[in-house]
MDTraj code that builds the backbone (N, CA, C; nanometers):
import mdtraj as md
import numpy as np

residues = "UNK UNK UNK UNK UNK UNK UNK UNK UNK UNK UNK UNK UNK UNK UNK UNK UNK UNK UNK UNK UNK UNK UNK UNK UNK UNK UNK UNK UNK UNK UNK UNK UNK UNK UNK UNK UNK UNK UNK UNK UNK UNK UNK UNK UNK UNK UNK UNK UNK UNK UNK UNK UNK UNK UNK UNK UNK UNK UNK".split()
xyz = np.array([
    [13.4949, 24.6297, 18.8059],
    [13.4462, 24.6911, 18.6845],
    [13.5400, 24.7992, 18.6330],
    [13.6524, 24.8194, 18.6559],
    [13.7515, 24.8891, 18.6191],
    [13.7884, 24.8949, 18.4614],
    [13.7554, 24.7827, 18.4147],
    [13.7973, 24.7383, 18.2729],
    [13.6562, 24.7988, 18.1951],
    [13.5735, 24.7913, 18.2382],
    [13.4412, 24.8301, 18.1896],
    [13.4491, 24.9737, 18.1092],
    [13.4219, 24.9672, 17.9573],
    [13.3828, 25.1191, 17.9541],
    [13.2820, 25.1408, 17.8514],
    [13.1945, 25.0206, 17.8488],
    [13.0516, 25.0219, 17.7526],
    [12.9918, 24.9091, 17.7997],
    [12.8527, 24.9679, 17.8561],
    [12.7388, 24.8403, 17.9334],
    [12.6472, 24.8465, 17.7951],
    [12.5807, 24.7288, 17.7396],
    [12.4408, 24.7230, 17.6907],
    [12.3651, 24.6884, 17.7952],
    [12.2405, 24.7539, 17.7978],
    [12.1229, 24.6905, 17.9291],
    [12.0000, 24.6553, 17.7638],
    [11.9648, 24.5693, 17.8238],
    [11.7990, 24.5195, 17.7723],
    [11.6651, 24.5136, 17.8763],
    [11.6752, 24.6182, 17.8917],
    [11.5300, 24.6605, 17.9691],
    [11.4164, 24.5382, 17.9148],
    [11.3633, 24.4788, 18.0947],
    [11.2375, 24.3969, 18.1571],
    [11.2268, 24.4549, 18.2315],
    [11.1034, 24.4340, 18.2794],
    [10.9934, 24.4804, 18.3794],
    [11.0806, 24.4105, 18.5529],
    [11.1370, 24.2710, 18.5058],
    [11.1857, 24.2658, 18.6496],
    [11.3589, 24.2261, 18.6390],
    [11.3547, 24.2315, 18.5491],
    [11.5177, 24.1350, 18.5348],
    [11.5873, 24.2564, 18.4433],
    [11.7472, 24.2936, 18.3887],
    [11.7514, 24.3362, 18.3135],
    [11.8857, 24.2719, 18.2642],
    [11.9309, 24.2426, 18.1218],
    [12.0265, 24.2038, 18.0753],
    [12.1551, 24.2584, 18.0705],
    [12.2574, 24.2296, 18.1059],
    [12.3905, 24.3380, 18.0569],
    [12.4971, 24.2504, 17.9768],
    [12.5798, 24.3534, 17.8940],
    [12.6666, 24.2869, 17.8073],
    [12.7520, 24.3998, 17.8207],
    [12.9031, 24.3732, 17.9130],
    [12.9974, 24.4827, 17.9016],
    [13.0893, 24.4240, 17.8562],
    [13.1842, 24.5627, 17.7722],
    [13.2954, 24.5290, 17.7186],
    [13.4151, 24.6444, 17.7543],
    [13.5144, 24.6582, 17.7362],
    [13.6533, 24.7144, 17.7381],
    [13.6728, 24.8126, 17.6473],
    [13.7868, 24.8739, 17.6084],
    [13.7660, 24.9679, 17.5280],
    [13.8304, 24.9346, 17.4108],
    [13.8684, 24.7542, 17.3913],
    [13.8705, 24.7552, 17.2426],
    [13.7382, 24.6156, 17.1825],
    [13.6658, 24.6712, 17.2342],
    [13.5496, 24.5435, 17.2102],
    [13.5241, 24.4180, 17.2865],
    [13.6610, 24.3807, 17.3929],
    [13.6020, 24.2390, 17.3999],
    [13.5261, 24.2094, 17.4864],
    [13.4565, 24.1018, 17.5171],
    [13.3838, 24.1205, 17.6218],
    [13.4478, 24.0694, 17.7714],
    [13.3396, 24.1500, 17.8687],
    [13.4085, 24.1675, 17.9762],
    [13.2967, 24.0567, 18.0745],
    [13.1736, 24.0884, 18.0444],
    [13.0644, 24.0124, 18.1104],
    [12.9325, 24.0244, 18.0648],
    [12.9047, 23.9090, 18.0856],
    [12.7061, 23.9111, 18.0585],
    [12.6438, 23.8997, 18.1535],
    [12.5644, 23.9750, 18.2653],
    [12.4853, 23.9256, 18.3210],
    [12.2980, 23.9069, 18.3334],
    [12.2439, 23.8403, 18.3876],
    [12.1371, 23.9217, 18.4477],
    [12.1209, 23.9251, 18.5492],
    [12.0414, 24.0347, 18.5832],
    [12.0450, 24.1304, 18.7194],
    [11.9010, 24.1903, 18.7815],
    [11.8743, 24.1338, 18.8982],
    [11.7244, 24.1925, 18.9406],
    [11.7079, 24.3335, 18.9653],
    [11.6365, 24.3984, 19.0122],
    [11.6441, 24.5649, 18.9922],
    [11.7310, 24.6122, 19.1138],
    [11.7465, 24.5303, 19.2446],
    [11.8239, 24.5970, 19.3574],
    [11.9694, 24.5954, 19.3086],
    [12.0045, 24.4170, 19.2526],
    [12.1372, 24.4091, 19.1919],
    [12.1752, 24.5424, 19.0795],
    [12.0885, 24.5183, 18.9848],
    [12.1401, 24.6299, 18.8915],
    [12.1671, 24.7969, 18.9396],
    [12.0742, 24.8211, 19.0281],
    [12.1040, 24.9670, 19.1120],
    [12.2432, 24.9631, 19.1856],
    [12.3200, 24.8732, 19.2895],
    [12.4685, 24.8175, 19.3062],
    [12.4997, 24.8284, 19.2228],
    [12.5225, 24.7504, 19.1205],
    [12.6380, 24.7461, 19.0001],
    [12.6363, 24.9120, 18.9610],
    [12.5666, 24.9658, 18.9444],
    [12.5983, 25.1215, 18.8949],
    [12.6353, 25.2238, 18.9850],
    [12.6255, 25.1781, 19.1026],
    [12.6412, 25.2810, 19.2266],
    [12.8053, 25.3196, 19.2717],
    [12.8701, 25.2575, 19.1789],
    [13.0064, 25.3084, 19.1728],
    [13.0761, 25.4126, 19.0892],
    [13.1288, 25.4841, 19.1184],
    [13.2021, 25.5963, 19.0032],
    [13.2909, 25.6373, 18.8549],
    [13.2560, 25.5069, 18.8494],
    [13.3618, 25.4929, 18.6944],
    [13.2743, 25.5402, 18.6187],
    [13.3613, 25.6091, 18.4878],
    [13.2449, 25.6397, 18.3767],
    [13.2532, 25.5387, 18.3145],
    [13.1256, 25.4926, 18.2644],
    [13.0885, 25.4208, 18.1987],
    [12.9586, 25.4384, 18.0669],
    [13.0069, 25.4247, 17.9500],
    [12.8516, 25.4603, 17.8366],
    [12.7705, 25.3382, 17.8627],
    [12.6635, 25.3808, 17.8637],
    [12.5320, 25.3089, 17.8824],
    [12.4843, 25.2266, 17.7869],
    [12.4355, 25.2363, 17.7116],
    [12.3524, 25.1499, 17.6031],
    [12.2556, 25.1137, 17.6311],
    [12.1114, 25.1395, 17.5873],
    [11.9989, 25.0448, 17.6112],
    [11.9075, 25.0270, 17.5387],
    [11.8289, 24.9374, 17.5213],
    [11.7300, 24.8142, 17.4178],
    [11.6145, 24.7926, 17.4978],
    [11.5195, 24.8234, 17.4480],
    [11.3636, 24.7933, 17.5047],
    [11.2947, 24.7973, 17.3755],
    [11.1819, 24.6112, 17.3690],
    [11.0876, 24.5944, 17.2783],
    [11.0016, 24.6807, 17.2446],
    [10.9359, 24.7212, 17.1487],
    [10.8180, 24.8011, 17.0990],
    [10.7133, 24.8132, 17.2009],
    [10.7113, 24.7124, 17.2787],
    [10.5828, 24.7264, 17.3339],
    [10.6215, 24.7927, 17.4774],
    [10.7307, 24.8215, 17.5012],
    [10.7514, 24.8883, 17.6081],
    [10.7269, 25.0625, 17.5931],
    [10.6741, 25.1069, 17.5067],
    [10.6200, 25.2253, 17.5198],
    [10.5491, 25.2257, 17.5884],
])
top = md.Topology()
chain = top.add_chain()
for i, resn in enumerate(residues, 1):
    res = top.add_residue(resn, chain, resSeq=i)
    for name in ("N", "CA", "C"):
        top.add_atom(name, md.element.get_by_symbol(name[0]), res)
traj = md.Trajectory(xyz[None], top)
């Protein structure tokens, strides 16, 4: 994830979406990710901007 320097997440209840890209837009990866996976993928030290998307009804 070195190349990484903007995640989108789309917040679910069990799964969550990601869409990272580089720092001139392109993309780097899409995944989805269960909640242990997604806690790994972030548990490393790079900065990275976040981004995140959750439906209306997730209030």
């Amino acid at each position: 994830m070195n190349e990484v320097t903007l995640i989108g997440i789309d917040l679910g209840k069990h799964v969550f979406h990601l869409h990272a890209q580089h720092t001139k837009g392109h993309d780097v990866f899409r995944k989805r990710l269960a909640r242990l996976q997604f806690l790994s993928l972030f548990s490393n030290p790079n900065r990275i901007t976040v981004v995140m998307e959750a439906c209306a009804g997730s209030h």
